[in-house]
N, C-alpha and C positions, 0 to 999 in steps of 0.2 A: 665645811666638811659635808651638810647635808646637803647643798647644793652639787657638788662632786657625787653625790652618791647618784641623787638623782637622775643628772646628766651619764652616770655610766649604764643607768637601768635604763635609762630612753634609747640610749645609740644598742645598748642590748635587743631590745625589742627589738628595733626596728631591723640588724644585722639579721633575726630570724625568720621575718618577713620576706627576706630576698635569700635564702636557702634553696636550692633548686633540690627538687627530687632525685633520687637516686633512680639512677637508669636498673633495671634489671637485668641480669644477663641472660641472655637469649641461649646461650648453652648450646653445644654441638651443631651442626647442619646435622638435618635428617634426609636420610638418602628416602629413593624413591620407593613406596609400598605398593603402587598396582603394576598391574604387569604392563609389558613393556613391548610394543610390535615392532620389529622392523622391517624393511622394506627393500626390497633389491634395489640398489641406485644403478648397476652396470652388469653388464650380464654379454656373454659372446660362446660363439661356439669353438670350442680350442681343436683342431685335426689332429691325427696322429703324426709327429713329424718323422716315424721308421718308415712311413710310404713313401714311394719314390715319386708315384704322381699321384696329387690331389683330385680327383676329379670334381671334387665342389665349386672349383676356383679356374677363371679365364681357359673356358673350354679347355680341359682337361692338360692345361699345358703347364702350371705353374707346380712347382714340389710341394708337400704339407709342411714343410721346415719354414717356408716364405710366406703361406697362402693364411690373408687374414678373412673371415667367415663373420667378421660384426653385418655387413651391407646386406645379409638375410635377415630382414627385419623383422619377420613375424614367428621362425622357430632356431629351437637350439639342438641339438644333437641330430646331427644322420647316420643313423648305422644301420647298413646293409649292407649283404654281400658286394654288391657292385661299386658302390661310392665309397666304400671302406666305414671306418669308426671317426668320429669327434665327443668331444666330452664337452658337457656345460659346466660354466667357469662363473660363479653370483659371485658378486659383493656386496658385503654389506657394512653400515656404518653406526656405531652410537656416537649421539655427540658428546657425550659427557660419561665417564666412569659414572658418573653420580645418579645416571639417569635408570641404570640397572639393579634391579631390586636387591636390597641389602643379604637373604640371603632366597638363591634359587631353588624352587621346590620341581619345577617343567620348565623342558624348554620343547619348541614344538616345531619342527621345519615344516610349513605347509608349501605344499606344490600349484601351481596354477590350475583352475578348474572347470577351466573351456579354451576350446580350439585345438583341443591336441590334434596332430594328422595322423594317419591311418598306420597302425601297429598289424603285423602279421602274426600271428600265434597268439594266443590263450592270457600267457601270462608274460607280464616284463619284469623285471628285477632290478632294479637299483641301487648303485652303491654311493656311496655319499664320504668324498674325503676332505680332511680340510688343502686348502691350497699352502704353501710354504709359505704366500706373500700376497699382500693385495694390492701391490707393486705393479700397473698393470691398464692399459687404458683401450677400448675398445675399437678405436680408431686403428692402432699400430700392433696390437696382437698377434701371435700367430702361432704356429706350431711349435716354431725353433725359438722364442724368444719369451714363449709362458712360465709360468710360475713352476715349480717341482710339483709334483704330488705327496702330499703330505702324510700323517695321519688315518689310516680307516677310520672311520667315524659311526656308521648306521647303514641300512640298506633297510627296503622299502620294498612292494610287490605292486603290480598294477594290474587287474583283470581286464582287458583290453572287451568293451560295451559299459565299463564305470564310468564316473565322467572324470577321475582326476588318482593317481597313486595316494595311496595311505600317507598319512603325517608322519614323518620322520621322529623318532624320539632323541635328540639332542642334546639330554639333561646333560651328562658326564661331560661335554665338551663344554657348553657354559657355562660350567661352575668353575672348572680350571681355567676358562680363556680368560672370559668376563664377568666372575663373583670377586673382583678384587677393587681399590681404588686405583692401583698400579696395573689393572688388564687390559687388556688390549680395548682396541677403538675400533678398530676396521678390521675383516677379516671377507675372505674369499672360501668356498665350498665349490668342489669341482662333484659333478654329480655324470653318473658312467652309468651306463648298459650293460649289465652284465652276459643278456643274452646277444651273444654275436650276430645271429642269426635276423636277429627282428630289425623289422624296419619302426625306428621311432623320432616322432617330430615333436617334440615338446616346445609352448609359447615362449617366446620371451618375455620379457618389459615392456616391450614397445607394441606387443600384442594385442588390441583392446576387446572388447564387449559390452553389452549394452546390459544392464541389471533390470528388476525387473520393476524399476522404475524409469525405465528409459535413460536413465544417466551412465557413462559413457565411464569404464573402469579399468584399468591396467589389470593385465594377466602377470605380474611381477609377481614373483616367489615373497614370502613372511615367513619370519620367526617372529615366535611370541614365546617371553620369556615371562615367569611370572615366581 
């Protein structure tokens, strides 16, 4: 019997010698806490498709309903009396719900801050709506086949000798689009001239400039969300 005893106190030992630790639980993913920038990936200039003729497009022959405006690579909107109106069309992407801060305190639309072309008058005014759809590809765009106009969003003022229009205040729009796990991922911002009148060439993406380190930067539109 104390042989028996023995033997069940040694395989005892020894069975607590190979006990593996207990894992901890890691608990929750925690969503993102700094703010968050993102970037225009695609950007064009949308015509008004009520004109009958485009004059931006194939020597004044083609209608705004068909004329696609991506192939001017360096600006986005023309409105003037003569060439008529276009609106600028951004998109933009997060890749992950997760990567948007848990909850939103600002969001900030910044406009590009060199190479605008030459504005006629004082002041310009900006309206800023969301797009219906970011359904949409810069190649095949056009007047007749763009997104709806969505939402008002914000409007903006630019004193024409600044170098760039005021920051957009965007809070109320990404707290509703993208404060959620289930919000949106991609979204489109069509951005308008209010004054008719003015003549405005705003960069696009594909715009660059040189910073004042000599390195070589996109004039691409941000939002920073924080």
């Amino acid at each position: 019997m104390l042989r028996s005893l023995a033997t069940a106190i040694s395989f005892g030992l020894l069975a607590n010698l190979f006990v593996l630790p207990m894992t901890a639980d890691a608990g929750p993913v925690r969503r993102a806490t700094s703010p968050l920038t993102l970037t225009a990936y695609k950007d064009t200039s949308v015509p008004d498709a009520s004109l009958p003729v485009c004059r931006f497009c194939d020597a004044f022959q083609q209608s705004c309903s068909e004329c696609n405006l991506s192939s001017e690579e360096d600006f986005l909107i023309y409105n003037t009396e003569f060439f008529g109106t276009s609106r600028a069309l951004v998109g933009f992407k997060v890749s992950s719900p997760s990567d948007v801060p848990p909850t939103i305190s600002k969001c900030t639309l910044h406009f590009p801050t060199k190479n605008w072309g030459t504005a006629f008058g004082y002041n310009v005014t900006f309206e800023i709506y969301q797009a219906a759809s970011n359904n949409w590809d810069e190649a095949t765009i056009t007047g007749g086949n763009a997104p709806k106009i969505g939402d008002y969003l914000q409007e903006t003022s630019w004193y024409v000798g600044t170098p760039s229009p005021a920051d957009a205040d965007l809070t109320t729009f990404c707290k509703n689009k993208l404060a959620k796990e289930e919000g949106v991922t991609d979204f489109s911002l069509f951005i308008e001239v209010l004054n008719r009148e003015t003549g405005v060439q705003m960069p696009s993406r594909k715009s660059t400039y040189l910073d004042e380190n000599g390195q070589v930067r996109s004039n691409a539109m941000t939002l920073t969300i924080e």
